[in-house]
VEXDREN-2710 file (C-alpha; in Angstrom, 1 decimal):
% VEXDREN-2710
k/r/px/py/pz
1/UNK/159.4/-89.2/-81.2
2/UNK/163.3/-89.9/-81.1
3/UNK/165.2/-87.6/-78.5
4/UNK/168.9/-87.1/-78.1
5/UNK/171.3/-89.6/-77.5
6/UNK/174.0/-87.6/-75.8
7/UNK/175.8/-91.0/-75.0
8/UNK/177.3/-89.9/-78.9
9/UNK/180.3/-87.7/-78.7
10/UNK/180.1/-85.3/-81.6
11/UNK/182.7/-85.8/-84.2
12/UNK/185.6/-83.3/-85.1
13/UNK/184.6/-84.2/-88.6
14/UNK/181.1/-84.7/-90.0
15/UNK/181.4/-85.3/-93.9
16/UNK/178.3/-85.3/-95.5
17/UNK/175.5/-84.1/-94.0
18/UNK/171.8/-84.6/-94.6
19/UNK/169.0/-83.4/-93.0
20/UNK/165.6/-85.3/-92.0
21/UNK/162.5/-82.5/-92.2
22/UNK/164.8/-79.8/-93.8
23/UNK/162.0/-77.3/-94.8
24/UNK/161.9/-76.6/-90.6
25/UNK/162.9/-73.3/-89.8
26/UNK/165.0/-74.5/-86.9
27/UNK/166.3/-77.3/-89.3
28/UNK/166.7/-75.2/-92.3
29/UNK/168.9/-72.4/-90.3
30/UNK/171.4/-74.7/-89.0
31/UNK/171.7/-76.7/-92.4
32/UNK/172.3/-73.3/-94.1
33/UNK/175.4/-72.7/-91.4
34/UNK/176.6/-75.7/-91.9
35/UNK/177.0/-74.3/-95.9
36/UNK/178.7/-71.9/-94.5
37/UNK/181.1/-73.9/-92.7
38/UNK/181.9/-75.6/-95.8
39/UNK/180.4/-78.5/-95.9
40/UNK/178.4/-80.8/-98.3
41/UNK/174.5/-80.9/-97.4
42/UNK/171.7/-82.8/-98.7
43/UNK/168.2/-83.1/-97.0
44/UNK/164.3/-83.8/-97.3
45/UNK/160.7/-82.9/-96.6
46/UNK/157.2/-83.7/-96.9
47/UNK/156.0/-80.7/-99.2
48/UNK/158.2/-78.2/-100.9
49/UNK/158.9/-74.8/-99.2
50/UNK/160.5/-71.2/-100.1
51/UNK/163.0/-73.0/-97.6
52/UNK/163.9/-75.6/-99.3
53/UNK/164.3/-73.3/-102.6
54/UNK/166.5/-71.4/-100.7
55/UNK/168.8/-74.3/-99.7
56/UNK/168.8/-75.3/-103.6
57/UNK/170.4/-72.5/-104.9
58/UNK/172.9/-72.7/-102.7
59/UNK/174.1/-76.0/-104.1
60/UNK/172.1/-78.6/-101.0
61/UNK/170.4/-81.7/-102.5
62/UNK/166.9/-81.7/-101.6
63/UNK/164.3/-83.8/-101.9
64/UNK/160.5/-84.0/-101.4
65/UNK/159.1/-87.0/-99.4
66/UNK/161.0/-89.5/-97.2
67/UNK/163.0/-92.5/-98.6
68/UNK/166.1/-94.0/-97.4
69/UNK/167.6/-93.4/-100.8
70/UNK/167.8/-89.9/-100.3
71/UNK/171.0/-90.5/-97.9
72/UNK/172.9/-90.8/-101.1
73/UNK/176.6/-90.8/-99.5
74/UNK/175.8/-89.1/-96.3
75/UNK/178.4/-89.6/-93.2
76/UNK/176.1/-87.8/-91.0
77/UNK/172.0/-87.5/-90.5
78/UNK/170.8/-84.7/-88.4
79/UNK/167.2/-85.7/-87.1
80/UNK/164.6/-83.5/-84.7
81/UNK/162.3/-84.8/-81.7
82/UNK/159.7/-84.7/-83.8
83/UNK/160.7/-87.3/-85.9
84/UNK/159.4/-91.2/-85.9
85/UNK/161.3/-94.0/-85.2
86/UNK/160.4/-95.7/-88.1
87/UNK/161.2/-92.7/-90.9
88/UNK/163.3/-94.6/-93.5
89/UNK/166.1/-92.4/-93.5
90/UNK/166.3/-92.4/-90.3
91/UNK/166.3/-96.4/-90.0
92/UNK/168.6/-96.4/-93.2
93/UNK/171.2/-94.7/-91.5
94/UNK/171.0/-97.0/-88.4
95/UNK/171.9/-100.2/-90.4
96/UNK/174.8/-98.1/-92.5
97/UNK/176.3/-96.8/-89.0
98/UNK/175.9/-93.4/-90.0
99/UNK/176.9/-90.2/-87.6
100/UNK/173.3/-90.0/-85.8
101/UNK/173.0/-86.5/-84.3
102/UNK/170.0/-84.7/-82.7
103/UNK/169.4/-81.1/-84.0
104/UNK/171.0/-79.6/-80.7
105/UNK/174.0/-82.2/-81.1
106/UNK/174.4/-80.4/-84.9
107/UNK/173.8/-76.6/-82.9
108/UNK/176.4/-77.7/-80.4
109/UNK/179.0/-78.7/-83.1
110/UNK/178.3/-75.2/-84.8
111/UNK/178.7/-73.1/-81.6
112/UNK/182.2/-75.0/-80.6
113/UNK/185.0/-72.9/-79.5
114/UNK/182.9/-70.0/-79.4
115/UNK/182.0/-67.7/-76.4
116/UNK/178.4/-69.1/-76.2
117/UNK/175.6/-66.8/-74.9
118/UNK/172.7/-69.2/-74.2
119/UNK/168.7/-68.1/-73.4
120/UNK/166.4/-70.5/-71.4
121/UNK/163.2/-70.6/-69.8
122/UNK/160.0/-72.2/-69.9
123/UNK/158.4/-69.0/-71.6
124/UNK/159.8/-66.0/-73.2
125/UNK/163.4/-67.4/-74.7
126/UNK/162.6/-67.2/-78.4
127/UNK/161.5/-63.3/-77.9
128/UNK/164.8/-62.4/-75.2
129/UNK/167.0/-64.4/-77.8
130/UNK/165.6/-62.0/-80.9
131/UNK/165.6/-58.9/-78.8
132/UNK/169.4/-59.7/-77.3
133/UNK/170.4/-60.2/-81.1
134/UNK/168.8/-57.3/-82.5
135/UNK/170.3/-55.0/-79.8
136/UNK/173.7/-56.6/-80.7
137/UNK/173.6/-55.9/-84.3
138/UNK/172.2/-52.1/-83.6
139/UNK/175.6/-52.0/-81.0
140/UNK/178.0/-52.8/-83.8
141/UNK/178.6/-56.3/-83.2
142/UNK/178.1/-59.5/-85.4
143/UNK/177.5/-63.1/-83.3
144/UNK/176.0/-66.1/-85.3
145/UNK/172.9/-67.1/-83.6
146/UNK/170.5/-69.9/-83.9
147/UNK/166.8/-68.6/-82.5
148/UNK/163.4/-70.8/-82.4
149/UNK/162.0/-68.1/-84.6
150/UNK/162.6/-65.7/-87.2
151/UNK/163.0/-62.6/-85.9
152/UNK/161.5/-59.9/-87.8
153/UNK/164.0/-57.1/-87.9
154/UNK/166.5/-59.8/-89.4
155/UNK/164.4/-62.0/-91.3
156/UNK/165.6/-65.4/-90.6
157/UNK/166.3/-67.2/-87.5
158/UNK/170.0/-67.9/-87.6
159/UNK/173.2/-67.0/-89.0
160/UNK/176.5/-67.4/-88.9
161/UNK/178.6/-64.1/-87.1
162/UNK/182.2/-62.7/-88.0
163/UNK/182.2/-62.4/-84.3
164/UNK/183.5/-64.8/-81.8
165/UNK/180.4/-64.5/-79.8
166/UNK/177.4/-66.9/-80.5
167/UNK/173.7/-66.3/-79.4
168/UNK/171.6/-69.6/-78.8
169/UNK/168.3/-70.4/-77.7
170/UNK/168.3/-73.1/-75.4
171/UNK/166.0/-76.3/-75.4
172/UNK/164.7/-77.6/-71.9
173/UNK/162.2/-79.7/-73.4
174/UNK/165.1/-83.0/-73.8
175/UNK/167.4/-81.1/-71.3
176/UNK/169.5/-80.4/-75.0
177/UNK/170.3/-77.1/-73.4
178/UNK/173.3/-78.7/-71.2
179/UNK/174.9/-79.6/-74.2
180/UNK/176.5/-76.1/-75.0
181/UNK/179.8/-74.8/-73.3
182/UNK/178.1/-72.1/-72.2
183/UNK/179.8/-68.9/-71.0
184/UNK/176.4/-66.5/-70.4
185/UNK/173.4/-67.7/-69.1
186/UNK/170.1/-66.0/-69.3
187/UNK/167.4/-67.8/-67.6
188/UNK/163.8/-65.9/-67.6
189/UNK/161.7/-68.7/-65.6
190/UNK/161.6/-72.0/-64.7
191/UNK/157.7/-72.3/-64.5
192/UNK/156.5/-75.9/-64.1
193/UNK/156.8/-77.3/-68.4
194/UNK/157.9/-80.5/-69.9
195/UNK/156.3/-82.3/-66.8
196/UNK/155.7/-85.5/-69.0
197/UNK/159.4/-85.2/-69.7
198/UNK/160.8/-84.8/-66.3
199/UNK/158.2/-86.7/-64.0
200/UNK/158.1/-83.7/-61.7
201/UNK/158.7/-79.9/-60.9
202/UNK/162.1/-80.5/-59.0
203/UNK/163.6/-83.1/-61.8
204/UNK/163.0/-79.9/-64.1
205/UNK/164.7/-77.2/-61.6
206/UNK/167.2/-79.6/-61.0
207/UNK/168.5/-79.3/-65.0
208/UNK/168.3/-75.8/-64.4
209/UNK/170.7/-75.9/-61.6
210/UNK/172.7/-77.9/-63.5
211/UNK/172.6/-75.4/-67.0
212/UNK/173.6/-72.5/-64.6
213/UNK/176.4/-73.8/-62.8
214/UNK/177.8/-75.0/-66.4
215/UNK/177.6/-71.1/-67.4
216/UNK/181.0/-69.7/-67.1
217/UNK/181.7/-66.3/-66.9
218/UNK/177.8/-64.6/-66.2
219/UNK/174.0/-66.2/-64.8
220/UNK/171.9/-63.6/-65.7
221/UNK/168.4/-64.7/-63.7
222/UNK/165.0/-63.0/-62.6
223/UNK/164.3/-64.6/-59.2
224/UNK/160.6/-62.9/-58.8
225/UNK/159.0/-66.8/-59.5
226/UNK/160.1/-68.8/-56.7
227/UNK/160.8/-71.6/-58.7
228/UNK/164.1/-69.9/-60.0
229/UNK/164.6/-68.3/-56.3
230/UNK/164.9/-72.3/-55.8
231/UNK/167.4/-72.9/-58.4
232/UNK/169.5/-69.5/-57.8
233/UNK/169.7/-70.5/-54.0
234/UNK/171.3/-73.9/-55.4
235/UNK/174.4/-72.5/-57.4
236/UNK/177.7/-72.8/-56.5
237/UNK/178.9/-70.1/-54.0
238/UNK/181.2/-68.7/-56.4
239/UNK/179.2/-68.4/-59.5
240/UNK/178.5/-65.1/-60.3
241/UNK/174.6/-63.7/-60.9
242/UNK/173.0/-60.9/-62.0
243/UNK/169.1/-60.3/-61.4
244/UNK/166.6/-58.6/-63.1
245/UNK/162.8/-58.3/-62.2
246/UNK/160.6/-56.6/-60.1
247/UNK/161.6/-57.6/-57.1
248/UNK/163.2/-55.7/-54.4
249/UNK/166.7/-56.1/-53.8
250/UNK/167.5/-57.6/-58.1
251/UNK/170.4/-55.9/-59.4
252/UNK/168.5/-54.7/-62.2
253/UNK/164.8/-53.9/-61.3
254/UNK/162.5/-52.4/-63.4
255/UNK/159.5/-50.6/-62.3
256/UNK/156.8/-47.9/-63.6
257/UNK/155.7/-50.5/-66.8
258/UNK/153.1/-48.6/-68.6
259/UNK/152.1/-51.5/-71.5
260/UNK/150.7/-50.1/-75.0
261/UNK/151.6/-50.0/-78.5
262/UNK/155.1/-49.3/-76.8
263/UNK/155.6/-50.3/-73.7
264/UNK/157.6/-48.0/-71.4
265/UNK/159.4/-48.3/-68.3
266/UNK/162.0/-47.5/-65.5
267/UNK/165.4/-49.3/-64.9
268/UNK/167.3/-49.3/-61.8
269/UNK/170.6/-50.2/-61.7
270/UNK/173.4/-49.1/-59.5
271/UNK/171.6/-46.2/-57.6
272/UNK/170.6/-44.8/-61.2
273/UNK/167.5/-44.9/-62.7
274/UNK/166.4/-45.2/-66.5
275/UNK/163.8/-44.9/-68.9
276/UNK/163.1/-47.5/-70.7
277/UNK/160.6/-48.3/-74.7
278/UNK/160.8/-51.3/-76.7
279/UNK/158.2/-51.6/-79.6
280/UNK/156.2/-54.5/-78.6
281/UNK/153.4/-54.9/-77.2
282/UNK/153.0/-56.4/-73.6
283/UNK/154.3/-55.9/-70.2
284/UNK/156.0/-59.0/-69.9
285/UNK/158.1/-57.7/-72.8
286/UNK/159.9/-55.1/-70.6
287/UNK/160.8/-58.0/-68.5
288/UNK/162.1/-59.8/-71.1
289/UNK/164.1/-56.3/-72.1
290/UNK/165.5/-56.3/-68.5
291/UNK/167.2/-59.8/-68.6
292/UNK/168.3/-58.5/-72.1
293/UNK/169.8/-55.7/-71.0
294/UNK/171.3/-57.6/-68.1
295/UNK/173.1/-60.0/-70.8
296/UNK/174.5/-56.5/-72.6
297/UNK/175.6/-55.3/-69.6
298/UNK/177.7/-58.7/-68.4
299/UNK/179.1/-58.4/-72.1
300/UNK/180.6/-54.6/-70.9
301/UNK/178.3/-52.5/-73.1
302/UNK/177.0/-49.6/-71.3
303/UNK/173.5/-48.7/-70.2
304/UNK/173.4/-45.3/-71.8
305/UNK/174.2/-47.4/-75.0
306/UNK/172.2/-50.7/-74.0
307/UNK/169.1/-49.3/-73.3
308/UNK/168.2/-47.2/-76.8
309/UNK/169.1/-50.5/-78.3
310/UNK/166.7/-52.3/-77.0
311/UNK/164.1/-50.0/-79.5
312/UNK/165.7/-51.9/-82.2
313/UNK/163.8/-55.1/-81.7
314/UNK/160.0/-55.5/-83.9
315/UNK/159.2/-59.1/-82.4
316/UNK/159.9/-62.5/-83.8
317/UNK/157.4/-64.4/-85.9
318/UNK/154.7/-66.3/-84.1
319/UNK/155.3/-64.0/-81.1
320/UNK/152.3/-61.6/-81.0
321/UNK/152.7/-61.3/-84.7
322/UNK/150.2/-59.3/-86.6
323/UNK/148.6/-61.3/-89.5
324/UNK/146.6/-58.7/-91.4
325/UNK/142.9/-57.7/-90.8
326/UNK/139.7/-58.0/-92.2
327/UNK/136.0/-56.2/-91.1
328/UNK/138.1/-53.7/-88.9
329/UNK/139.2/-56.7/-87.0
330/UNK/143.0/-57.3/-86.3
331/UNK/144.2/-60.9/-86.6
332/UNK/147.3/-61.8/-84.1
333/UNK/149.2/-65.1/-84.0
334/UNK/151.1/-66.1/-81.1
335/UNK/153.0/-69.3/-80.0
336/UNK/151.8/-69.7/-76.6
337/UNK/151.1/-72.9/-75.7
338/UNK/151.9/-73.4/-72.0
339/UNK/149.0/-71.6/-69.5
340/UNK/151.1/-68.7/-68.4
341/UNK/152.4/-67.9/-71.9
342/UNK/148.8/-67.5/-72.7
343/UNK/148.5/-65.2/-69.8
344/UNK/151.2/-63.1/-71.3
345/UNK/150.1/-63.3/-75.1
346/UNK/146.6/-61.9/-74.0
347/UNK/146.7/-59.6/-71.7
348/UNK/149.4/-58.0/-74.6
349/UNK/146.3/-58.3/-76.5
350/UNK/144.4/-56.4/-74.4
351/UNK/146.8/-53.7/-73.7
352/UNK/146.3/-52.4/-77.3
353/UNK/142.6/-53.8/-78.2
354/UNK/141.1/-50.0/-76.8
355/UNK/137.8/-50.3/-76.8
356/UNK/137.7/-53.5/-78.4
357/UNK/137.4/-56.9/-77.8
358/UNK/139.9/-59.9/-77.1
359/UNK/138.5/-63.2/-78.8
360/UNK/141.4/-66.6/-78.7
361/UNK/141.2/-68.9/-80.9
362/UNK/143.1/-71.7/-78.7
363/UNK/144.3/-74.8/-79.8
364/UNK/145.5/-77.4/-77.1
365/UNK/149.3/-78.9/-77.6
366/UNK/150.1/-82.2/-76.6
367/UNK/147.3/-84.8/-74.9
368/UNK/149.3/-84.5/-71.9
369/UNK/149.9/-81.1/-71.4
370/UNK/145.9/-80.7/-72.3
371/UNK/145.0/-83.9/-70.1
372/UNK/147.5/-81.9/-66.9
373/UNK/146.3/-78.3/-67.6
374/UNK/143.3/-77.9/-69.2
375/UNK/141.7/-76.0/-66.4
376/UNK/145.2/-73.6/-66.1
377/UNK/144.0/-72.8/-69.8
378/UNK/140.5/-72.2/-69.3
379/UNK/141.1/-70.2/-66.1
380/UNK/143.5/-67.7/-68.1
381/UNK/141.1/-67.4/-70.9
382/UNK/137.9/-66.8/-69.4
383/UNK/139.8/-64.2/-67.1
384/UNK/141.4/-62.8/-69.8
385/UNK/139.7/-63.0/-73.2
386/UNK/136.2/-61.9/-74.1
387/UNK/135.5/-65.1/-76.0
388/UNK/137.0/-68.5/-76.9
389/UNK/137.1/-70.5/-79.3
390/UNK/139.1/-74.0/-78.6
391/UNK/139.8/-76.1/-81.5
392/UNK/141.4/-79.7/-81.7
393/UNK/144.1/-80.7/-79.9
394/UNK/147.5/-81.1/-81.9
395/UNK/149.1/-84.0/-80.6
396/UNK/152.8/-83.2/-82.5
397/UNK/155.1/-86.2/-80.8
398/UNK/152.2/-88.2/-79.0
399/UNK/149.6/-90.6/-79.5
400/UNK/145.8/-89.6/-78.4
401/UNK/145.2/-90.5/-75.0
402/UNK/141.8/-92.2/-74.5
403/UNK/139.0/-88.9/-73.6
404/UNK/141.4/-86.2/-73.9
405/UNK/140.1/-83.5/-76.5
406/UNK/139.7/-79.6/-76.2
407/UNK/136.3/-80.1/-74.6
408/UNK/138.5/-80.1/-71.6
409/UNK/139.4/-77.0/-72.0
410/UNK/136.5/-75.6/-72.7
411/UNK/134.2/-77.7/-69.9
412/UNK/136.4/-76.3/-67.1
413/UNK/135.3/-72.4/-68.4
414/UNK/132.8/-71.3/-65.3
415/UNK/130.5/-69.5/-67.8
416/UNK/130.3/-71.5/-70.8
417/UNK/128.2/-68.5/-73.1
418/UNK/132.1/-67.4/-73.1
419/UNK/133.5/-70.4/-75.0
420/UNK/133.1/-72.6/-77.8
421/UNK/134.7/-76.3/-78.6
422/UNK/134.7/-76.1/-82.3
423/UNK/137.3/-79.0/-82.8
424/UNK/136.9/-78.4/-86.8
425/UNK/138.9/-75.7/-88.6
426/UNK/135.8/-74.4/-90.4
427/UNK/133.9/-74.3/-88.1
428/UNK/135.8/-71.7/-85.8
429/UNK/136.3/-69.5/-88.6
430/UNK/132.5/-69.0/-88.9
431/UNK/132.1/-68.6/-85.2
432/UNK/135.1/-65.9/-85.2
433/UNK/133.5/-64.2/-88.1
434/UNK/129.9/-64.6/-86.2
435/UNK/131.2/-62.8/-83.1
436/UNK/133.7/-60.8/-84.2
437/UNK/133.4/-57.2/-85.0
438/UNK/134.8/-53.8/-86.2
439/UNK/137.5/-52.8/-83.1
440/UNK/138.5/-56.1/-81.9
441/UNK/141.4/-58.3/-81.7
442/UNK/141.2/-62.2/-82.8
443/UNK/144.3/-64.0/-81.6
444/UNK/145.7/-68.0/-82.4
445/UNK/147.2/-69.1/-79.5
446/UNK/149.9/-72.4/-80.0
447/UNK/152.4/-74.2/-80.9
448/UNK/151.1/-76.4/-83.2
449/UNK/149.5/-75.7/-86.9
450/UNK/146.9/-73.3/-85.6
451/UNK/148.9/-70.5/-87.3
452/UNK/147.6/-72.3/-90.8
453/UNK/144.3/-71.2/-90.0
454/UNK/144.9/-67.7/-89.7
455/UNK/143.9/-67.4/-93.3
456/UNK/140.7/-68.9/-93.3
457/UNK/140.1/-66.3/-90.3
458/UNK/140.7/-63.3/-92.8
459/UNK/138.7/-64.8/-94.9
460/UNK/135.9/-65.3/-92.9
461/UNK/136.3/-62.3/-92.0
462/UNK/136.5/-60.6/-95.3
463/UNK/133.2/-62.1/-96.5
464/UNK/131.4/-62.3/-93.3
465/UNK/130.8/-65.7/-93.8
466/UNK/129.9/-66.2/-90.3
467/UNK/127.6/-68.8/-89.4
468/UNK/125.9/-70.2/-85.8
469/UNK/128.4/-73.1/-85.2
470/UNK/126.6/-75.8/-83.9
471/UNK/127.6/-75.6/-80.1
END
């Protein structure tokens, strides 16, 4: 893993500019607005992608597989965290003194001089960012934005605005997200993540007061964790704050949430009260509406306009995204790979499953997230789901860690007839296909490359090739 060096000031002018692991979607939106922008751009993958097609016929140089000759001229390489120190390109560009610039370093030089609205949080940023940019586009305007997933009204997960306005989603993860000149800040939570980035819970709240007090004009916050109660009580006096929640006493409070299909609800603001639909599923999603509609506001739309907006979002890929089904079962993939975005991404599950059934198919991210939290997980799902099914753990930036696999996960569950460790792909689509049936919901839960199994799940489905796994 290489983070940001933010020690590098970003230059005025970047030349050439060639991307390492191009065919990401985060990646592959901000090389396309940087075709906009004018500039040359060259890049490369592991495997070719309708992404990198895309880039193609716009005129960028891409190539499959990793060699430093790929840099052709470059002036600049834009790498991700998720890259190794010892990629060839990468190391190429070292010994030619190349521009060396993290993803968010390449974000902040795209969002420069504009009036930067900026979504963070531990959970539930990738779905406020898509819902914020969706109501903006059904209000008439048109920001650029840069979110961490496609969102599916759109179809792609940036682009560059005639606006002056810029919508971004904001990393915590490498603290990237106090890189932007931010003028509205939307934070959602700042429930305990990125531990084995920032030691310990008030090193993470602390860049949080931090990215708030840089926020210019607007914080938009929803104190009902007291974690963020924490940071809020922290600003400086004269920043100014809007909350949303369920609390009493936010500025914005939103009560009555009756979670289905559509999710309904009532917003208070100003002595007035609202109704309130969005069309996703989940009743942490009319939270997320309320600290978008907060944003809307602090930008001077108003609420009779804001709120019907809001209808306009249909989710963002990976979010609670429906996958197709198979046997009268519904296949779901979500992102959720911290314990409480679990909690959300089920029990939105099991607002719409009826009569039905709630079965996660979870696989762990990270050795230490898995190694810190395995029992967080297994707590969620055993309360939550009617059956789970953990896989192998996807360790993305780190090396294994000696005894830490999904049986973790699955040895904390009290009752272990609810739970299987299956750490092999084909074997969990047998057991979902042996337990499964007509009326229920089957639902990949993380980060990682779980989402790639989602068609071996239909097919398993399909053909009921469902088999005792061996337990």
């Amino acid at each position: 893993m290489i983070g940001p060096d933010f020690s590098i000031d970003v230059p005025a002018e970047l030349g050439r500019v060639h991307f390492v692991g191009v065919g990401g979607s985060g990646m592959n939106g901000i090389a396309h607005m940087m075709l906009d922008a004018g500039l040359r751009v060259s890049g490369s993958d592991r495997s070719e992608s309708a992404y990198l097609d895309r880039l193609r016929e716009r005129g960028a140089e891409i190539h499959v597989g990793h060699d430093a000759a790929n840099l052709g001229d470059a002036d600049t390489l834009v790498y991700t965290s998720a890259l190794w120190p010892d990629n060839p390109e990468y190391l190429a560009a070292k010994e030619r003194g190349l521009t060396l610039l993290h993803r968010s370093q390449a974000l902040h030089w795209l969002a420069r001089g504009h009036r930067n609205v900026v979504v963070a949080g531990a959970h539930g940023k990738t779905t406020s960012t898509g819902m914020l940019m969706t109501a903006l586009r059904e209000l008439g305007a048109d920001p650029g934005f840069v979110n961490g997933g496609v969102i599916s009204d759109l179809g792609v997960s940036s682009a560059t605005g005639a606006d002056d306005l810029f919508v971004l989603e904001g990393d915590e993860s490498d603290k990237s997200f106090l890189l932007y000149d931010t003028a509205i800040a939307l934070i959602t939570n700042v429930d305990a993540d990125h531990l084995d980035q920032y030691g310990t819970q008030a090193a993470f709240e602390d860049a949080f007061v931090e990215f708030a007090n840089g926020a210019s004009e607007l914080v938009v916050a929803n104190p009902d964790g007291a974690d963020l109660r924490r940071v809020l009580e922290r600003l400086d006096p004269a920043r100014r704050i809007l909350t949303f929640g369920e609390s009493d006493g936010v500025d914005l409070r939103v009560t009555d949430i009756d979670a289905g299909e559509q999710v309904t609800f009532r917003v208070h603001w100003q002595g007035s009260v609202h109704e309130a639909r969005i069309a996703v599923p989940g009743r942490h999603h009319a939270i997320n509406a309320t600290g978008v509609l907060g944003v809307l506001l602090g930008l001077g739309y108003g609420i009779e306009r804001a709120i019907p907006a809001l209808l306009s979002f249909g989710g963002t890929k990976r979010r609670f995204e429906f996958k197709g089904a198979a046997g009268g079962v519904r296949v779901y993939d979500d992102y959720a790979h911290n314990p409480v975005e679990a909690e959300a991404a089920v029990a939105g599950a099991r607002s719409v499953v009826g009569t039905g059934r709630v079965i996660a198919v979870h696989q762990p991210h990270l050795y230490s997230r898995t190694r810190d939290r395995s029992g967080e997980f297994a707590e969620v799902y055993e309360r939550l789901a009617d059956y789970t099914i953990v896989v192998a753990v996807d360790g993305a930036r780190e090396d294994p860690i000696p005894g830490v696999t999904g049986a973790l996960v699955s040895e904390a569950f009290h009752d272990p007839s609810r739970v299987a460790y299956l750490p092999e792909w084909p074997d969990a689509a047998a057991e979902v296909a042996r337990v499964a049936r007509p009326g229920d919901i089957v639902m990949t839960l993380s980060c990682g490359t779980v989402s790639q199994l989602v068609p071996q799940l239909l097919d398993a489905l399909e053909n009921g090739s469902g088999i005792p796994a061996a337990r």
